[in-house]
C-alpha positions as CSV (number, residue, x, y, z in Angstrom):
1,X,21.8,-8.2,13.2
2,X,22.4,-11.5,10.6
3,X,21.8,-11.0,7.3
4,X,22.7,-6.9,7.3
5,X,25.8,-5.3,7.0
6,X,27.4,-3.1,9.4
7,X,26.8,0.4,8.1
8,X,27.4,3.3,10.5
9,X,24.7,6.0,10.8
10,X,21.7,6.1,12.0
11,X,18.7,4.2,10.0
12,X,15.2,5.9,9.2
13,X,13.4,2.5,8.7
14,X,13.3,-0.5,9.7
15,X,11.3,-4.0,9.2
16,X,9.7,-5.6,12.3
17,X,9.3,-9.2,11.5
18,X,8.9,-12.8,14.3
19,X,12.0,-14.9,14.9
20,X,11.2,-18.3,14.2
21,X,11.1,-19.6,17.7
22,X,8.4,-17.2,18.4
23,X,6.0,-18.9,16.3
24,X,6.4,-22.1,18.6
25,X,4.7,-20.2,21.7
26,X,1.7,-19.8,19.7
27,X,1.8,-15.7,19.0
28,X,3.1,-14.6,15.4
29,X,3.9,-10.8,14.7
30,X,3.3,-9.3,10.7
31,X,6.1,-7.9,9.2
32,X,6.0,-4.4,8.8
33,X,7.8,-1.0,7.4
34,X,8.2,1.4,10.4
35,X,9.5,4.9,10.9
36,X,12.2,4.7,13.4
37,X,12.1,8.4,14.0
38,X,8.3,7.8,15.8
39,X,7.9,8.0,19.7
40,X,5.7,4.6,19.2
41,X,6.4,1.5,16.7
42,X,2.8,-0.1,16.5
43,X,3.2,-3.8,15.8
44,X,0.3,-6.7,15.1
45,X,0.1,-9.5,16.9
46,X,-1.8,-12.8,16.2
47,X,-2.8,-15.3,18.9
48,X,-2.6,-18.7,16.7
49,X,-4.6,-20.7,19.7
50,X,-8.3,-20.0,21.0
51,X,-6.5,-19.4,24.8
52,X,-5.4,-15.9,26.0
53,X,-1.2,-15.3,25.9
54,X,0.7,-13.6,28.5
55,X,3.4,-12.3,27.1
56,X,5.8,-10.6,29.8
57,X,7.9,-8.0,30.2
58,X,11.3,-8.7,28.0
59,X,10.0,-11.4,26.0
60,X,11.4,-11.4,22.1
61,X,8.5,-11.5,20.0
62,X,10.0,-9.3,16.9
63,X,13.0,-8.6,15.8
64,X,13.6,-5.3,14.1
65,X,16.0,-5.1,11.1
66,X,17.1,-1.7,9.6
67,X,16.5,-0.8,5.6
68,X,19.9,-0.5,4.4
69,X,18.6,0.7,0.9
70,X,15.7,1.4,-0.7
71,X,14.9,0.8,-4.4
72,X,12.2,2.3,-6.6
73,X,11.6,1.1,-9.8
74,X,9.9,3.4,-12.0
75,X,7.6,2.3,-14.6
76,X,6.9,3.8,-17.9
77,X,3.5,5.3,-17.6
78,X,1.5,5.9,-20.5
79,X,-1.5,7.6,-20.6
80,X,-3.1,5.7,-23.9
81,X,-2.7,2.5,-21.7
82,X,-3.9,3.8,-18.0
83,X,-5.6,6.7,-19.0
84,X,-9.3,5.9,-21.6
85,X,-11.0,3.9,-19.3
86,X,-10.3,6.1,-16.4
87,X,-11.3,9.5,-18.6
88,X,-14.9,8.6,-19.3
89,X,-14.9,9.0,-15.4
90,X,-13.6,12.9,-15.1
91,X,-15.9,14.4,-17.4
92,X,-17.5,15.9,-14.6
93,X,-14.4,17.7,-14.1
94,X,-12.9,20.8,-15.5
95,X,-9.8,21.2,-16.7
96,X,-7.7,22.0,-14.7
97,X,-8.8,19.5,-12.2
98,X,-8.8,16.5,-14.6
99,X,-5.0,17.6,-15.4
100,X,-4.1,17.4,-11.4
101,X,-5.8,13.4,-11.6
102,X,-3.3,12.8,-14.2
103,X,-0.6,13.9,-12.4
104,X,-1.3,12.4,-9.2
105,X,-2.3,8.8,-11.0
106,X,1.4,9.3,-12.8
107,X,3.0,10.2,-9.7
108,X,1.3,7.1,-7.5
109,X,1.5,5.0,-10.7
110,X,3.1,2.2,-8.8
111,X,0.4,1.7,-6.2
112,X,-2.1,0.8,-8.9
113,X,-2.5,-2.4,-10.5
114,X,-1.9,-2.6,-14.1
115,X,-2.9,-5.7,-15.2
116,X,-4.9,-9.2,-13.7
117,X,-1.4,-10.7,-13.0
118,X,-0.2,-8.2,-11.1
119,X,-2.7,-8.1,-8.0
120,X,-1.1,-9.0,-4.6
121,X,2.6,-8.4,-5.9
122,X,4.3,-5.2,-4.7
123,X,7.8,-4.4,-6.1
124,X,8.2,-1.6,-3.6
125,X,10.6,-3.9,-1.3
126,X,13.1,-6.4,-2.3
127,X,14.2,-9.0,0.5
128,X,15.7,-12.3,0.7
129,X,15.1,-15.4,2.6
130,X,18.2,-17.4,3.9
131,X,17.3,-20.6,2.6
132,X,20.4,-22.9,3.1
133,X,21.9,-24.5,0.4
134,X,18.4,-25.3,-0.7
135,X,17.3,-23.6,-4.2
136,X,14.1,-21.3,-3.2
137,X,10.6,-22.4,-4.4
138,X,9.2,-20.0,-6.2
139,X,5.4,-19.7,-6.1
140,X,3.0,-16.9,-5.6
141,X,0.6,-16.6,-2.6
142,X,-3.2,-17.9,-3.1
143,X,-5.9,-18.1,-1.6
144,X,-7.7,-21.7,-0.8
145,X,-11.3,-22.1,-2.1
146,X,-14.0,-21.4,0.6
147,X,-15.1,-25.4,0.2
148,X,-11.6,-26.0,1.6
149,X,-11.1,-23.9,3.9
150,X,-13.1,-25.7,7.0
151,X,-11.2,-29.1,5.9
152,X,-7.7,-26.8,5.8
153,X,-8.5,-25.8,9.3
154,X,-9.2,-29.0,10.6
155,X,-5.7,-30.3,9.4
156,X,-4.2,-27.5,10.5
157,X,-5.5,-27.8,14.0
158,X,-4.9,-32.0,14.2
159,X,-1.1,-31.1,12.8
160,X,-0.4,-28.6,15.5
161,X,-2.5,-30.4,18.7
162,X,-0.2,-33.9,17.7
163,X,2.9,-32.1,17.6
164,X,3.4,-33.5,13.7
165,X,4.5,-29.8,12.2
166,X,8.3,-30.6,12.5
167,X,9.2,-30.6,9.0
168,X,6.6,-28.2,7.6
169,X,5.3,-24.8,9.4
170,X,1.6,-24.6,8.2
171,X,0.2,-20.7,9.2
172,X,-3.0,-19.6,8.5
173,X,-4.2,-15.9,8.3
174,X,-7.7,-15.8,7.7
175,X,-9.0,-17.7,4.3
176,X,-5.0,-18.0,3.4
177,X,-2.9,-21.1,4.4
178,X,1.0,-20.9,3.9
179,X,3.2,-24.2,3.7
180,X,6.5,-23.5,4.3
């Protein structure tokens, strides 16, 4: 597969994520973690167009990449920062039980969000997107106002129905529009 070494062995995980050309017949599939060791590898698919898809037997619509390594990066967990405003909360506990919420909020620290910055951001996975010889542009996901979104839609739709999305692929998932 590009972009992973050959390592011999057999791989417990993998990422599922669309080729590029799939996007082009209208269907896009979300990238996702899977277990390789399961019977069945559930995938989502999105129909971009208001028209059924076929899609037939043998047809690529994911490719599936293994997870050569995977990197955990603990954070210092304090209970004076996490702890107070979560407390007031397990009074109605005893104990015992209040001291097995600490642990499990220490040992799932990393699924909580710690601050207003850090909401949507997930240091879990680490990946890289070939982008040429082109620098890559840095800018975190957003979501566009709800005024904007029926004006969004309508571009969206007039850029794809005239064939003018070329340079720039415009997806939409929901209320969020990506321009890349």
């Amino acid at each position: 597969m590009q972009g992973v070494p050959k390592i011999s062995g057999q791989f417990r995980y993998a990422i599922i994520d669309f080729p590029s050309q799939v996007s082009q017949k209208g269907v896009l599939v979300a990238a996702t973690l899977v277990d390789l060791k399961r019977e069945v590898i559930p995938f989502r698919v999105l129909n971009l167009k208001n028209k059924p898809k076929i899609v037939d037997k043998g047809d690529v619509i994911a490719t599936c990449e293994p997870v050569v390594d995977i990197f955990s990066h603990p954070h210092e967990f304090s209970d004076a920062q996490h702890l107070p405003s979560i407390s007031e909360n397990l009074e109605i506990l005893n104990e015992e039980q209040r001291r097995a919420v600490r642990q499990l909020l220490k040992e799932f620290q990393n699924l909580f969000s710690t601050c207003d910055v850090d909401d949507g951001r997930c240091n879990m996975t680490q990946h890289t997107i070939n982008t040429g010889d082109h620098p890559p542009i840095k800018q975190y996901p957003s979501r566009l106002p709800l005024a904007r979104k029926k004006e969004a839609e309508l571009l969206v739709n007039e850029m794809d129905e005239n064939g003018n999305n070329r340079g720039i692929g415009v997806r939409s998932f929901g209320f969020a529009y990506c321009a890349c």
